[in-house]
C-alpha positions in Angstrom: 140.0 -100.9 14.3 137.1 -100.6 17.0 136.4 -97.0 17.7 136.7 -98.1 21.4 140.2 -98.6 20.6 141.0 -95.4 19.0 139.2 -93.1 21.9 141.5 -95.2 24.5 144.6 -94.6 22.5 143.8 -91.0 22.1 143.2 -90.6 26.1 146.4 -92.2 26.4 148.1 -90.1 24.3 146.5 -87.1 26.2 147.6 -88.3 29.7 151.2 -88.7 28.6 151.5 -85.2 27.2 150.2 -84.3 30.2 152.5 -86.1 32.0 155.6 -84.9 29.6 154.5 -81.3 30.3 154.6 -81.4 34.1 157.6 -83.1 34.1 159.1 -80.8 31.4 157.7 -77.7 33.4 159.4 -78.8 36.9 162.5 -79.1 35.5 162.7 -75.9 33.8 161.6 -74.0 37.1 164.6 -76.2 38.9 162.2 -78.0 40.8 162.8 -81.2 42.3 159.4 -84.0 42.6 159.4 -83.5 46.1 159.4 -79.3 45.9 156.4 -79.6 43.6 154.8 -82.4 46.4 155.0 -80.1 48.9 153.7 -76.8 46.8 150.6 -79.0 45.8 150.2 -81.1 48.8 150.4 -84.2 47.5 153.1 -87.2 47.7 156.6 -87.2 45.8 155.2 -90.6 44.6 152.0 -88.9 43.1 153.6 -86.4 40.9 155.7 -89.2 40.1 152.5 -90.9 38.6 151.5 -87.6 37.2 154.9 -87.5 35.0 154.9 -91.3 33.7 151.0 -90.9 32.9 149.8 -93.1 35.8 147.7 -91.1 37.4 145.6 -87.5 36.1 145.8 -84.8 38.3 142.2 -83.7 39.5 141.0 -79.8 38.4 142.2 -78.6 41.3 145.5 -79.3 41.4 146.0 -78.5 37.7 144.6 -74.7 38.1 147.8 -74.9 41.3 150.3 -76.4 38.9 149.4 -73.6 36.7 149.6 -70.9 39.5 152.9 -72.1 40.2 154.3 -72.2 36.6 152.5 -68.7 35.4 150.8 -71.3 32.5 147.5 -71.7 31.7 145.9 -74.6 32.5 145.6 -75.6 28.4 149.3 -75.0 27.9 149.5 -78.5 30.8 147.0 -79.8 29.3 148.7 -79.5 25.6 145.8 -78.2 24.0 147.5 -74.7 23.5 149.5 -76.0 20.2 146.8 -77.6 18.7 
């Protein structure tokens, strides 16, 4: 297997979690996508994109999403249970 392959997969992998945790995260806080839109000033269609892995959020609004959900920004970022 090309190494190319295996770095791809593994930034996949990492963009889902991601993905998994926000989502995961919003719903424990009773949050609806468009709440968390509004709190982070973004579209209801981009945290949509954030959940399903579509789209990373930039530095910015990670250190808000963690602001908002008392987490550090490793715990959104899954590398907290590594």
């Amino acid at each position: 297997m090309p190494l190319e392959y295996f770095e791809e997969g593994m930034v996949w992998a990492m963009v889902s979690e991601i993905g998994f945790n926000i989502r995961n995260l919003r719903q424990k806080h009773n949050m609806s996508q468009d709440q968390l839109a509004k709190k982070l000033n973004v579209s209801k269609s981009m945290i949509s994109c954030y959940e399903r892995g579509k789209n990373v959020p930039a530095a910015e609004c990670l250190f808000q999403l963690a602001m908002i959900f008392g987490i550090s920004v490793d715990s959104i970022l899954g590398l907290d249970n590594r």
